[in-house]
N, C-alpha and C positions, 0 to 999 in steps of 0.2 A: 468456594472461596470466602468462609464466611470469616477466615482470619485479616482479611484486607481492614485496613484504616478506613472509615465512615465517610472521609471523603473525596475516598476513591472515586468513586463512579461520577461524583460532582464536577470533579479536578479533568474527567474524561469528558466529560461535558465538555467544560470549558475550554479544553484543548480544541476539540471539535470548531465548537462557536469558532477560535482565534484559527484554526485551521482556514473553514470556509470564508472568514471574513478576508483573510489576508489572499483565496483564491481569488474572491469576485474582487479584491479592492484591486489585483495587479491584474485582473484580467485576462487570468490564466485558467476561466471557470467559462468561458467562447470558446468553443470547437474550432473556431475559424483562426481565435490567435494559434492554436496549436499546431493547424494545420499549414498556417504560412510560415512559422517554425520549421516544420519538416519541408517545407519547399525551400527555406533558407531567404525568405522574405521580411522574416522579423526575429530578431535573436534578442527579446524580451526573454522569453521563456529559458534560456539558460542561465540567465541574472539570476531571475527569482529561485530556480533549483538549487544552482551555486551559494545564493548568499543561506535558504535553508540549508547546505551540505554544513558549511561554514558552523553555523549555530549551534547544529546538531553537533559536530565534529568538537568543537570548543567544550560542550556538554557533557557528551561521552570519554574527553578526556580527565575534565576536570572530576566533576561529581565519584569515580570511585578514589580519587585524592582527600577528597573533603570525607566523604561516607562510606562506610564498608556496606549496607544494604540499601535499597531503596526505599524511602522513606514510606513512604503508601503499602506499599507489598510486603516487605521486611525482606526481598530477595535478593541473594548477592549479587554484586555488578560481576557480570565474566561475560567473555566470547565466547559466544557461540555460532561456531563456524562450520557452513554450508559446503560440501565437497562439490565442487565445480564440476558437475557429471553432464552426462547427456539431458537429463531431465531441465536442469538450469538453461543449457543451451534451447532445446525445442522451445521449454516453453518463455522463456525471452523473445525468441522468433517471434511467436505466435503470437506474444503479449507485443509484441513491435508493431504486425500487422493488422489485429485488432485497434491499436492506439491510434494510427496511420489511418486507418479505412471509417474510425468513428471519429477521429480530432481530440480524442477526450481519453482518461484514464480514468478510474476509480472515484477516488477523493472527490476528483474536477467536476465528474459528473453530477454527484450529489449536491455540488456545490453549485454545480451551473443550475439545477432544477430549483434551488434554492434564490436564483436571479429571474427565474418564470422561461426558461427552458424546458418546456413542459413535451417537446421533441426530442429530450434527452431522455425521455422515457423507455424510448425503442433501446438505444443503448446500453442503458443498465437492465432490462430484459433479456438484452443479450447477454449479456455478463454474467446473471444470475441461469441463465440458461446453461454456459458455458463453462463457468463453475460444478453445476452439479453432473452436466454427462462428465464433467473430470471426475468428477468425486465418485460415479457410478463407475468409468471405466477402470480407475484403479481399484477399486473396491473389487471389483471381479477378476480383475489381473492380480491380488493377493491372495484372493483367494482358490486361484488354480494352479498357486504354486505349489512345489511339493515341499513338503514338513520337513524341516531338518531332520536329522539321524537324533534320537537322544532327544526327541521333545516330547513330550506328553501330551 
C-alpha cells in the first residue's frame, strides 16, 4: 500500500488515541459496565454505541456527497455488502457469548488494558487464541474442497 497519503497511518493513530480515550472517558473500557448492561442494570452502554452509530451514520452519508474517493486511500466510497449467511449468524452467536462471558469486546479490551486492566490480558489471549483456530479451521475447510470444473 505504498500508494496511500503519508498520513495515513498517522490519521490511524489518531483515530485510535480518540477511539480509546472516548472508551475509558464513557467507561465502556470496565467489563463490569458492560456486563451490568447485558443484565439490563445500566443502559449507559447503548447511548455511547447509538450516539457512535449516529456519527458514523451522518459520515457515511454525507462524505461520498462531498468526495468521490477517500481522501487518504484515493478509494471509492461504495457498499460493500455482506450476504446474511450462516457464517454471520454463528459467528454473532459466538461473538455474543464470548462478549457476555468476558464483559469486554475487542476495541474495549485494549482500551481497558490501556486504564491498568492488566486482567484483561486473559481476554485478548482468548481472542487472539480464537481468532487464529478460526483462521486454521477455515483454512482447511478450503482447502478440502473440491476445485470447481474449468479451474486450473
Amino acid at each position: 500500500m505504498a500508494d496511500r497519503h503519508p498520513l495515513f497511518k498517522p490519521l490511524i493513530f489518531v483515530g485510535g488515541l480518540i477511539f480509546g480515550f472516548g472508551l475509558g472517558f464513557s467507561h465502556m473500557a470496565r467489563p463490569e459496565v458492560v456486563l451490568n448492561f447485558l443484565q439490563f442494570d445500566d443502559l449507559g452502554l447503548p447511548f455511547v454505541m447509538f450516539g457512535a452509530a449516529i456519527v458514523s451514520g451522518v459520515a457515511f452519508a454525507l462524505l461520498p456527497r462531498i468526495r468521490d474517493a477517500a481522501p487518504l486511500t484515493g478509494n471509492p466510497y461504495e457498499r460493500r455488502l455482506k450476504p446474511f449467511d450462516r457464517n454471520v449468524l454463528v459467528g454473532g452467536a459466538v461473538f455474543g457469548v464470548g462478549w457476555g462471558l468476558s464483559g469486554i469486546c475487542p476495541g474495549a479490551a485494549y482500551a481497558s488494558l490501556g486504564t491498568g486492566n492488566v486482567t484483561i490480558l486473559w481476554a485478548l489471549a482468548g481472542m487472539f487464541l480464537g481468532a487464529y483456530v478460526q483462521g486454521y479451521w477455515r483454512s482447511r475447510a478450503a482447502g478440502s474442497e473440491p476445485v470447481p470444473s474449468g479451474a486450473d
